[in-house]
Residue, then its C-alpha position, 0 to 999 in steps of 0.5 A: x220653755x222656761x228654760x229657754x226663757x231664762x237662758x235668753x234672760x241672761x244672754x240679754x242681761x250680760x255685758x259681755x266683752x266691751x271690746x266685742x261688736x256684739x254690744x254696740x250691734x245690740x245698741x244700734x239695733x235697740x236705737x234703730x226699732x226706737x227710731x223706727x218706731x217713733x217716726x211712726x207713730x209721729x207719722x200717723x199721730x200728724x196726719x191723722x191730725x191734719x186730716x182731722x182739722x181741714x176735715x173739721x174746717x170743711x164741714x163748719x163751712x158746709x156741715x156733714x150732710x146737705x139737703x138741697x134742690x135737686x137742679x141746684x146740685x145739677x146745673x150749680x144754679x142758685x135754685x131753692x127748695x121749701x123746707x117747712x117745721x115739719x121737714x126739719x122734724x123729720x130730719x132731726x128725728x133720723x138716728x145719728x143726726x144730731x143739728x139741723x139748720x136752714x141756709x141760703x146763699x147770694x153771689x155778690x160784690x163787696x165793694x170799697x172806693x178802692x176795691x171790690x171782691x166777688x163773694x158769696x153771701x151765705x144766710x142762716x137763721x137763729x138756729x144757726x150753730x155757731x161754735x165752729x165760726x166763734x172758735x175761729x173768729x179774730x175781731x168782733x162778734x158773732x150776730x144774733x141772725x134771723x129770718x125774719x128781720x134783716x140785721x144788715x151786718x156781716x162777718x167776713x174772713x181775714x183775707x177779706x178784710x185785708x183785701x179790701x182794708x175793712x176793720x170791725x165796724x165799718x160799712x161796706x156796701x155789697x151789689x147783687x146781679x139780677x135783672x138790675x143792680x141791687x145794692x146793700x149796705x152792711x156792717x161788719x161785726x166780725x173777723x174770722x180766720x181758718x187759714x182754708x183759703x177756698x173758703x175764707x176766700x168767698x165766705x161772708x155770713x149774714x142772716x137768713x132774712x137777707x139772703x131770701x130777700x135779694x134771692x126775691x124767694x117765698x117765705x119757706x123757700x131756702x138754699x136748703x138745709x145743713x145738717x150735722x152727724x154725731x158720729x162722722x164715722x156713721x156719714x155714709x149710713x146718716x146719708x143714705x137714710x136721709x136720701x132714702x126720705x127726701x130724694x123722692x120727694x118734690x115740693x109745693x113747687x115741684x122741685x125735687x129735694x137730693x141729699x148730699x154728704x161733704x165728701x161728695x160736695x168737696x171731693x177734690x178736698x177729700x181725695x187730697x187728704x185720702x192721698x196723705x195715706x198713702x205717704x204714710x204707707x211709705x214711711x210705715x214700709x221704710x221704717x219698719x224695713x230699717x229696723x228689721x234690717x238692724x234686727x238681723x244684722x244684729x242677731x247674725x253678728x251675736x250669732x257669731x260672736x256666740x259660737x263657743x256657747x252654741x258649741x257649748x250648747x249643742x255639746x249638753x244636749x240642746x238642739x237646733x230648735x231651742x237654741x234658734x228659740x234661744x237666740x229668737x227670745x233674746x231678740x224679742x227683749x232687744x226689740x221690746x227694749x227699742x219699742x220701750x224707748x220708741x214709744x218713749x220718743x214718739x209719744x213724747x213728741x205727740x204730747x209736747x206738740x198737742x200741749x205747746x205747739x212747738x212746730x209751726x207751719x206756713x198756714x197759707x200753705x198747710x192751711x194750719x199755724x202749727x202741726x196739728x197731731x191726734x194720738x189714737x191709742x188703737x193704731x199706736x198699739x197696732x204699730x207696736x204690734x206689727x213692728x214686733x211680730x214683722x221684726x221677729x219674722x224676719x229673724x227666723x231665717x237668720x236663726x236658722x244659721x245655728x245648725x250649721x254651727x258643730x259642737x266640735x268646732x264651736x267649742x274650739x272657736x275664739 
């Protein structure tokens, strides 16, 4: 074997005649891995993060998991649920959970003297988290919310505003349908920007006291809770822990509690991103063909200009086992020399995009300003792996063209 190795070794290392096509198939087959190689790893790296981000904008609207009345999710009526200290504590002490915070919702109608715009009146509490809404506001700031004193102002969406031409600091009022028309007048303390036209559409945030109050709801009674899941891997588990504590449930007021993740809150957003898989399938399919392809139209043109030296081979012993082994090595130091410069090109771009953001997109189209990318060492080396041992299979057939090469021939060939 060590033999072997070092015969490959030197077959790699030498230039050979400049006016052979050996060398320049070695080249085009080195740039054809290295190009294979980086279109994949920028594939995956881009689509793992664009999932990542509008995955991560769906959840700072709705949280992982939500914890509403049962008849509300049925009918998609404004029906509330208690949830009470005691409630919440269990809930925060179920393992992967990591936040809990209550919520009520309000459908209404902004209206300007020029303009109105339906939207969705959405309250929290003083244990509100707000990082997801601070790291997307524009203007203004983020209110101190309760639920118990009404602060009468608002933080709406950018297309909001530009709809309706309102700036941080001025009053809007809002009309609430019920038996009669009740109107509020708020003040708009914020701007924020997500580019998820679903919700930056319809979402204004105010406080919790609000929203109970024109929900004309009791003291303990909420839209229901939101809660946050450390580990997103761990949804599915978190879930139906909760769903096993609270779905059997009923409250002071007989209504039954369901416990609901964001993927099945939003499963047309999520089916969306689980499609993008899919394109990269294909890319990862295309490209690892076309530098399959290159490997063995390379192998069989150095098989061929390699003649005399099989003959020679042959001629002191060598078998058609350890020259195929011969020529097969040589490949895998032409193939780790394309996945070198591969992961040269390909991670370079990854780090250039995540450090400068140098290509950008049409946010209200992708949802995005810039190319969002995640580089994941675990599918990086997994790629580089599977393009080795796809690329040295598909060359043991080829290989096999050595045994139909004879010594006496061979050494004679020019």
């Amino acid at each position: 074997m060590d033999s072997i190795l070092f015969i490959a070794r030197r077959l790699f290392r030498d230039k050979g005649d400049a006016r052979k096509v050996a060398r320049p198939a070695i080249v085009i087959a080195t740039c054809g891995v290295a190009i294979g190689l980086a279109v994949m790893i920028v594939s995956v790296c881009v689509v793992l993060g664009f999932k990542g981000d509008i995955r991560d904008k769906v959840i700072g609207f709705g949280s992982h998991v939500q914890i509403q009345n049962y008849a509300a999710v049925a009918t998609n009526a404004p029906l509330p649920v208690v949830v009470t200290d005691s409630l919440m504590r269990q809930v925060e002490a179920v393992d992967g959970v990591s936040h809990v915070q209550r919520f009520s919702n309000k459908e209404g109608i902004l209206k300007t003297d020029e303009e109105f715009k339906g939207v969705l009146l959405h309250g929290v509490g003083a244990e509100f988290d707000a990082a997801f809404l601070k790291a997307h506001l524009e203007e203004g700031e983020i209110p101190e919310f309760s639920d118990s004193v009404a602060s009468n102002r608002i933080v709406v969406s950018r297309q909001m505003a530009d709809e309706l031409h309102l700036e941080v600091g001025d009053r809007i009022f809002a009309y609430f349908f019920e038996q009669s028309v009740r109107a509020r007048r708020f003040t708009v303390a914020g701007i924020y920007c997500t580019h998820l036209s679903e919700f930056d559409d319809a979402m204004v945030f105010t406080d919790l006291y609000t929203c109970n109050r024109l929900n004309a709801w009791e003291a303990d009674q909420y839209s229901g809770l939101e809660v946050s899941v450390a580990d997103f891997d761990r949804l599915d588990e978190v879930t139906n822990k909760l769903v096993k504590m609270v779905n059997s449930q009923t409250d002071a007021y007989g209504a039954s509690y369901a416990a609901m993740n964001i993927e099945e809150l939003y499963p047309q957003i999520f089916a969306w991103l689980s499609l993008l898989d899919v394109n990269v399938w294909v890319i990862l399919a295309l490209m690892v063909s076309v530098a399959g392809f290159t490997m063995v139209s390379g192998l069989l043109i150095i098989i061929l200009e390699r003649t005399n030296f099989i003959g020679v081979m042959k001629a002191l012993g060598a078998t058609n086992r350890d020259i195929r082994h011969i020529f097969l090595c040589f490949s895998v130091f032409v193939i780790g020399r394309g996945l070198l410069w591969g992961n040269v090109v390909g991670i370079g771009l990854v780090v250039l995009q995540s450090c400068f953001g140098l290509f950008k997109l049409d946010a209200a189209t992708y949802y995005v300003e810039v190319v969002p990318v995640f580089f994941h060492f675990g599918y990086v080396a997994a790629i580089n792996v599977a393009t080795l041992v796809i690329c040295v299979s598909a060359l043991i057939v080829p290989s096999f063209l050595v045994s139909h090469i004879h010594p006496a021939k061979a050494i004679r060939f020019e």
